[in-house]
Structures are given as structure tokens and as C-alpha cells.
N, C-alpha and C positions, 0 to 999 in steps of 0.2 A: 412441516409446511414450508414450500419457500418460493419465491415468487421470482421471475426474470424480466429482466430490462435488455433490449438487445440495440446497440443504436449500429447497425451493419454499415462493418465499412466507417466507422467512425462519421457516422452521418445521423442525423434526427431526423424522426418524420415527420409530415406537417403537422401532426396532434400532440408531439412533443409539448410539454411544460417548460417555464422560462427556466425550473430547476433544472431538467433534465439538460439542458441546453446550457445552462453552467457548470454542470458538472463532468457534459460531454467534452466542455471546454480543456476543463483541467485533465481529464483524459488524454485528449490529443497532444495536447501542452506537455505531457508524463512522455508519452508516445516520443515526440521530439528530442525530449532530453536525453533519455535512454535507448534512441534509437535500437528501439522495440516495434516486433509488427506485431503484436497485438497485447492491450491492455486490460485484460478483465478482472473484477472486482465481487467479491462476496461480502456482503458484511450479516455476521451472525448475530440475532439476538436470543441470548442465553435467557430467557423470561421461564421463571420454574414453571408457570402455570402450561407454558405453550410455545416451545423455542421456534424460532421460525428463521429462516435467510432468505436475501437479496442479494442474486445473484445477476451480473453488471457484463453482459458481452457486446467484444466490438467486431468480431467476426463475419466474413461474408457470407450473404443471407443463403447461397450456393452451401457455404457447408454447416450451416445450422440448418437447413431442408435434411441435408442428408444425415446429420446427426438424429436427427427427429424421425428419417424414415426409417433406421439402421437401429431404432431404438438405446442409443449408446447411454441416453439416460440410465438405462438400469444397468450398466455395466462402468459407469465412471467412477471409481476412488476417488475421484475427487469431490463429488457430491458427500458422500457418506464421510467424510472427514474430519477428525473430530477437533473442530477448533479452539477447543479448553487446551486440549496437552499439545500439538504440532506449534512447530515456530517456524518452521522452513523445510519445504518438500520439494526434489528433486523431479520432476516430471520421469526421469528414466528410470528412476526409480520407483516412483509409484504408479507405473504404466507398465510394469518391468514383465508379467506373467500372465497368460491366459489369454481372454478377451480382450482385456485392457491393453496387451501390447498392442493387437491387431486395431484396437480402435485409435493408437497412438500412430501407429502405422501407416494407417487412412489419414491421417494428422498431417504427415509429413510428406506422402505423396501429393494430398491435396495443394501442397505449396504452402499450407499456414506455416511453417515455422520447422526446427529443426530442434531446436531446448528450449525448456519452462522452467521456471520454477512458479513457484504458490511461497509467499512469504506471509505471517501470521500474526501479530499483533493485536494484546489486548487494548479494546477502548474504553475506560471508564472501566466499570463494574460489570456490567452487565452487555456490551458489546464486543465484537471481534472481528477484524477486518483481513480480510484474504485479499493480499496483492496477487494478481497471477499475471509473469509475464512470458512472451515468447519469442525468441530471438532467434535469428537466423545462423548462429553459433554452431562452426561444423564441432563435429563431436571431439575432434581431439584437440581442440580449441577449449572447449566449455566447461572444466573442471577450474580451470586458471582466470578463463571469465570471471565462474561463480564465485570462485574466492574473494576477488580483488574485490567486485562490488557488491556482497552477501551486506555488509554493512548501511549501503548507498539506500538498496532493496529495504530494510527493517527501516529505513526514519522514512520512506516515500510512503509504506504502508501504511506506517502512524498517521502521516500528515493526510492521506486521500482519503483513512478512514475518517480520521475526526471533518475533515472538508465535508463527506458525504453526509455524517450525523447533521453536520450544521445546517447547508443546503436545504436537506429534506428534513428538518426541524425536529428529527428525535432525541436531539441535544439543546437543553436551554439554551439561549445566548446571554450571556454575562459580560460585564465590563471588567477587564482585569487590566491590572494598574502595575508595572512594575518600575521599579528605581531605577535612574540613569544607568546605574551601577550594575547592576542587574541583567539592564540590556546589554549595555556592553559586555558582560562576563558572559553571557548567551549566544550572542555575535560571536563572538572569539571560537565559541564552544565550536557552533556552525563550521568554523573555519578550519575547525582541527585539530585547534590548538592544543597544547596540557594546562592544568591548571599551572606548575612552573612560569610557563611560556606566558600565561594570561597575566600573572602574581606581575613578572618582570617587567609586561609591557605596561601596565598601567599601574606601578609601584605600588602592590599590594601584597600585603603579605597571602602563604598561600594558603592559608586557613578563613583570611578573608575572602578570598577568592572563592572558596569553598562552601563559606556560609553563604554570601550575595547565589551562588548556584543554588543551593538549596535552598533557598529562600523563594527562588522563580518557581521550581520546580514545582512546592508546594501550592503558590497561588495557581499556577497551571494545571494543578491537579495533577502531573505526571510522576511517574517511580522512574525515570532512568533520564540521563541526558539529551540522549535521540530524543525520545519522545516530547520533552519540553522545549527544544530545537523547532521540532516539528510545528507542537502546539503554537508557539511565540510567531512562526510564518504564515499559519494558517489565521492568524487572529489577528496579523498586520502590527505586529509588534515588535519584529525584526525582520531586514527587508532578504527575500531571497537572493537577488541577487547580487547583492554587497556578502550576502554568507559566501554564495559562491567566490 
């Protein structure tokens, strides 16, 4: 079962919700940064009784008519994709044979874009967030693209999913508390830094440095650095733009 949200054109309609209207926000916002023409968003919930996804397009309303009339619903890999094992899917790749190229095809003549990717990230236990972006990236450009910011891509995912659970309330909201110390080692994290580099700047050993991370991580709920990066800006606990 899964349901679509489409705000075309990165616009809401008058019946929009204040959520959906915050969330189209942080959308465009994403749009900007990554000087991306289009932002779309899946989040899977892996529920054993009855899995279902929300699937998030900003695409113009011109080629979701003709996606709908060309039936490419039943011909997308990307729909049927299984968000437990993927971490990051190539658009050229998963568009590579058959139908799907030719719908990819229509993709690119339509003017939407020239390369995707779909970036994967678990949320929690039970959630999964599909970044999909589309960049005007000629082809012999976009392997050196993807490389450079394959990384950029997994902590945005993180961060839009968890933004998205929060927004539309399928995630508690909690107060989490972290140590001066803490923040600062998470800052730094943001920044790029190594744990060496973080140890030296704020004369700490780097075992300390290591513990104060892990320490965050676990009140954050997160298993990797990205991810408690991510959570700490979505939760206004470290500021994005001093990370940047």
C-alpha cells in the first residue's frame, strides 16, 4: 500500500496542511543547496502487520499527467524497491533495460533532469527514507559528481527522513539533552573533522573525544556519525549553518 504527495513544481495547493507546507519548505531549502531540479522523497514503513510507503513528488504536474497516462506506474523500479537491503541506486542503472529505460527516456527528453540517484537510509527500527534526487549532470560529468557527494546525499536523507517522521508525528517528540562537550564534538563531526583533529582542537584526549561521540549518538538514537549529525540539526541542537 502507498500513498503520494505531489506539491508540482515545488508549490502547495490551497488545501495543503501547515505540515505539508513545512515540509515543502525544507524541500526547496534541499533544492537550493544541492542545486537539484527535482527533490523526491519516499519513506517506507516496514510495519510486519502491513508495510506501506509515502511517496513525496515535486515534479511538474505536465509530467506526472503523463506518467499516469503512459501507466509507468507499473513499469517503475523504483516503486518495487526494496528498502530493507538498497543504500544508494543509480538512476542509470536502475532504468538500465526494457520499459524502464524508455520511461527513463521520456524522463529526459521531458526536460526533468539528466541523473538520479535514490539514496536509502534507515530510520529508527521500523522506518526508511528514500532521498531521490535529479540533476541536470551531463553523463560524462556524473560518475565524479556522484562520488564526490555520495556522502553529502546519506546524512540529507537521514536528516529529511527524520524531519519528515517528526513534522507528520509518526515519531515521538522527546527532549534530548546533550553535554556542552558533546555538542561541540558533533559540531566538529559536521565539519569534517577526525577525531585527532577534534582531540587537538579542544585538548582532549582522543578516546575522550570518542566517548563524548558516542555518548551523543546513543541519546540520539543513531548507529553512525551522519546520522547523529543529522539528528542533532534536525532537533536544533547543533546549528547547520555554523556545521557548514
Amino acid at each position: 500500500m502507498f500513498n503520494v504527495k505531489v506539491f508540482a513544481s515545488f508549490e502547495a495547493s490551497p488545501t495543503a496542511t501547515q505540515a505539508d507546507r513545512k515540509f515543502l519548505a525544507a524541500l526547496a531549502s534541499l533544492r537550493q543547496t544541492l542545486a537539484a531540479r527535482h527533490v523526491n522523497v519516499t519513506i517506507y514503513n516496514n510495519e510486519p502487520e502491513q508495510p506501506s510507503s509515502v511517496h513525496v513528488l515535486t515534479y511538474p504536474m505536465d509530467w506526472v499527467s503523463h506518467y499516469i497516462r503512459n501507466h509507468y506506474g507499473e513499469l517503475d523500479p523504483l516503486l518495487s524497491l526494496d528498502y530493507r537491503r538498497a543504500r544508494h541506486v543509480d538512476w542509470q542503472e536502475l532504468y538500465g533495460e526494457g520499459h524502464a529505460a524508455k520511461m527513463l527516456a521520456s524522463f529526459v527528453d521531458a526536460g526533468m533532469g539528466r541523473n538520479g540517484i535514490t539514496t536509502i537510509t534507515p530510520i529508527g527500527k521500523q522506518y526508511y527514507c528514500g532521498l531521490s534526487l535529479v540533476f541536470d549532470c551531463v553523463d560524462a560529468d556524473w560518475p565524479r559528481f556522484k562520488a564526490k557527494n555520495l556522502e553529502l546525499f546519506r546524512f540529507e536523507a537521514d536528516r529529511i527522513g527524520v524531519l519528515y517522521l517528526r513534522i507528520y508525528n509518526a515519531l515521538p517528540t522527546k527532549r534530548i539533552r546533550l553535554t556542552q562537550r558533546e555538542q561541540q564534538v558533533l559540531l566538529r563531526v559536521a565539519q569534517g573533522q577526525t577525531d585527532d583533529e577534534i582531540a587537538e582542537q579542544l585538548g582532549l584526549g582522543k578516546w575522550t573525544v570518542v566517548g563524548h561521540l558516542q555518548s551523543a549518538k546513543y541519546k540520539l538514537g543513531s548507529t553512525n556519525r551522519t546520522s547523529a549529525v543529522a539528528n542533532a540539526i534536525t532537533h536544533g541542537i547543533i546549528s547547520l549553518s555554523r556545521a557548514v
